[in-house]
VEXMARLUM-204204 format. One record per residue (C-alpha): residue number from 1; residue in three letters; x, y, z negated. Coordinates in steps of 0.5 Angstrom, whole numbers, plus 2048, in hexadecimal, padded with zeros to 3 digits. Layout:
BEGIN
NUM|ALA|X|Y|Z
...
***
This chain:
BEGIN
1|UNK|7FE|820|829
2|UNK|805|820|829
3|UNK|805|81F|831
4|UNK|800|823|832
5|UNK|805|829|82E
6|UNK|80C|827|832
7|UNK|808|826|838
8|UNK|805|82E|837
9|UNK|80C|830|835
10|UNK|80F|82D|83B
11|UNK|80A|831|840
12|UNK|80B|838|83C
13|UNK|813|837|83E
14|UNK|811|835|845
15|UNK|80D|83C|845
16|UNK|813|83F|842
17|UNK|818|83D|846
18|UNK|814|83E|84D
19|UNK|813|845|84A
20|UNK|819|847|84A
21|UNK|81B|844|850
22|UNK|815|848|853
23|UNK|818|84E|851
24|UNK|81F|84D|853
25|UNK|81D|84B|859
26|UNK|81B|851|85F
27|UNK|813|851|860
28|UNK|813|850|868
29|UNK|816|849|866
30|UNK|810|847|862
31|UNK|80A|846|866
32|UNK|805|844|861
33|UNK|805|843|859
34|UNK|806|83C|859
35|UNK|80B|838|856
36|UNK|80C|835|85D
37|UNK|80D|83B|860
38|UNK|811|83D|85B
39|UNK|816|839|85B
40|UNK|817|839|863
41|UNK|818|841|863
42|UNK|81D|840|85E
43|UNK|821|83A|862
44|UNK|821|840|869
45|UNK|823|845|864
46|UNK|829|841|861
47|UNK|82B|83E|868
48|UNK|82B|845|86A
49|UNK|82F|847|865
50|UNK|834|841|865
51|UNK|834|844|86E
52|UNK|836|84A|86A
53|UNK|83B|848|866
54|UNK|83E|843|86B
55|UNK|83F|849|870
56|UNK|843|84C|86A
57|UNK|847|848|869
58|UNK|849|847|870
59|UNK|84A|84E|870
60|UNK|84F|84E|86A
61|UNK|852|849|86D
62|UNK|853|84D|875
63|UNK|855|853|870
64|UNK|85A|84F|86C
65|UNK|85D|84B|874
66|UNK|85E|852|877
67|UNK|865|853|876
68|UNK|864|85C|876
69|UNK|85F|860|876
70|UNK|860|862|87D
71|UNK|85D|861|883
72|UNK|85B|85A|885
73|UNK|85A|857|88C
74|UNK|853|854|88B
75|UNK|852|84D|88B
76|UNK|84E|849|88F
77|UNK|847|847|88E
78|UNK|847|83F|88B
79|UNK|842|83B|88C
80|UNK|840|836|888
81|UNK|83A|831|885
82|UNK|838|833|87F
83|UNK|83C|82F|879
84|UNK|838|82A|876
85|UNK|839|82E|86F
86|UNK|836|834|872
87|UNK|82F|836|86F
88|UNK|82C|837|876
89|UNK|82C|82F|877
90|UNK|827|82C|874
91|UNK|824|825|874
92|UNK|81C|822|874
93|UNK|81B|81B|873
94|UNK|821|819|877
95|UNK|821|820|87C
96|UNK|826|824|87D
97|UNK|825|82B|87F
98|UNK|82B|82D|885
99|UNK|82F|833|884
100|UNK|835|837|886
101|UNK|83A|83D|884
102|UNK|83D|842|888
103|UNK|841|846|883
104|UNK|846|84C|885
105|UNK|84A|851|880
106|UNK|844|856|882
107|UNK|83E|851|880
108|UNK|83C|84A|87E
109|UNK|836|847|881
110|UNK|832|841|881
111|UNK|82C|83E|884
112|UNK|828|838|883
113|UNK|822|835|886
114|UNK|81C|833|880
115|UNK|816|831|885
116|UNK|815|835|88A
117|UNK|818|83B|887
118|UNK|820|83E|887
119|UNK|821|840|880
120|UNK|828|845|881
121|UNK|82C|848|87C
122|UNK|831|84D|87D
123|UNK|836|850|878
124|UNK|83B|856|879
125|UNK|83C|85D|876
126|UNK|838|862|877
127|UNK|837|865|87F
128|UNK|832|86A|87F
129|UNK|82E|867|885
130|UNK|830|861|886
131|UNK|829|85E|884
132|UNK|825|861|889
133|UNK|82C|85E|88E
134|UNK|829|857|88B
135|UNK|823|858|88D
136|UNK|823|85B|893
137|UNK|828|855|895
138|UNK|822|851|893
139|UNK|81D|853|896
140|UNK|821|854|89C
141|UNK|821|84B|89B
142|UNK|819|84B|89B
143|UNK|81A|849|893
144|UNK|814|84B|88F
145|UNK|817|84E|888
146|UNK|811|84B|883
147|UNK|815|84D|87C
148|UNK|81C|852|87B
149|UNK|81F|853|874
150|UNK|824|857|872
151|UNK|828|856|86D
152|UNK|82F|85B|86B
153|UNK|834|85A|866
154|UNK|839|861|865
155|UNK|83B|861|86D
156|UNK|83A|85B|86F
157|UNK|832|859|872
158|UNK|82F|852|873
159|UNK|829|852|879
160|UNK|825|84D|879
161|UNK|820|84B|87F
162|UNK|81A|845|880
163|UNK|81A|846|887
164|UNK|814|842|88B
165|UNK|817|83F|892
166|UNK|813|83D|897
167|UNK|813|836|89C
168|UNK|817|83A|8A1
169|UNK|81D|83B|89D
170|UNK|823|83A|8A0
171|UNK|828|83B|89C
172|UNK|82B|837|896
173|UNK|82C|83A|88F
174|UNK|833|83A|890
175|UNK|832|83F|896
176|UNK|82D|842|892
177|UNK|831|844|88C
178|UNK|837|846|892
179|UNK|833|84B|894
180|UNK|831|84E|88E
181|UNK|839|84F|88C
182|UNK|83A|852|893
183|UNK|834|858|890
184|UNK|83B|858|88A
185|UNK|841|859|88F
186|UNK|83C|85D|895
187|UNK|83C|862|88E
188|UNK|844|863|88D
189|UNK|844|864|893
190|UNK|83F|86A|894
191|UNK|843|86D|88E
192|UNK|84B|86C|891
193|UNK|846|870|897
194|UNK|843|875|893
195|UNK|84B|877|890
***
């Protein structure tokens, strides 16, 4: 009797529990009610907010390393391989999805490739239009845009995009997360034009 009544007990504060997460979790991440289903949209919610809060910091640490509030020659773009601490690597039995980062001071941009699919995130203050220049630089490469989630924190905003690629693609995902900060800096651009 007393297993039976631990036993309940425990079930009780795992439904508990996968409520509150459930709850803290935006509904679009959750795609059915099952225990699963819950625990694998509070995994994406909480790498995204781990994007989030990295981006973050990189800003703080770029605000704290510019030695005046003044104009600033912009740097270049880097290109790199995502770090194996990144939350967009992730390994399946032994498989390793492939990454890359091009990050700049205007926005920070990450792709990975998850099948047949492109997942690609950007981070970046508010730029009013800049989604539709992401999508317009997307279609423009033939990708098909399967899923788009946006998620915004005070000035900054977090695109994250599930991007079908077909077997005519040409381009890495480096080349893919290269031409999507250009859609970043093209906008800096149209401003300094429009002054």
């Amino acid at each position: 009797m007393s297993h039976i009544a631990v036993e309940r007990n425990r079930r009780r504060q795992m439904n508990e529990n996968l409520k509150v997460l459930r709850s803290l979790t935006p509904c679009f991440y959750i795609k059915r009610g099952d225990q699963a289903s819950i625990i694998a949209g509070v995994i994406e919610f909480i790498k995204e907010l781990h994007l989030v809060l990295q981006s973050l910091e990189a800003k703080k640490r770029r605000k704290s390393l510019s030695p005046s509030p003044g104009p600033t020659t912009p740097r270049p773009l880097q290109l790199s391989p995502t770090p194996e601490s990144s939350p967009f690597i992730t390994h399946n039995n032994n498989f390793k999805e492939l990454g890359a980062c091009c990050n700049s001071p205007v926005a920070d941009v990450e792709a990975r490739i998850c099948g047949s699919n492109v997942m690609l995130r950007t981070i970046s203050k508010r730029i009013p239009g800049q989604i539709v220049k992401i999508i317009n630089v997307l279609e423009k490469l033939s990708f098909e845009i399967l899923h788009l989630n946006i998620s915004t924190m005070q000035d900054t905003v977090l695109y994250s995009f599930v991007i079908k690629i077909g077997l005519e693609c040409q381009l890495s995902v480096e080349e893919v997360a290269l031409e999507v900060q250009k859609s970043f800096t093209s906008s800096d651009v149209l401003c300094i034009n429009e002054i």
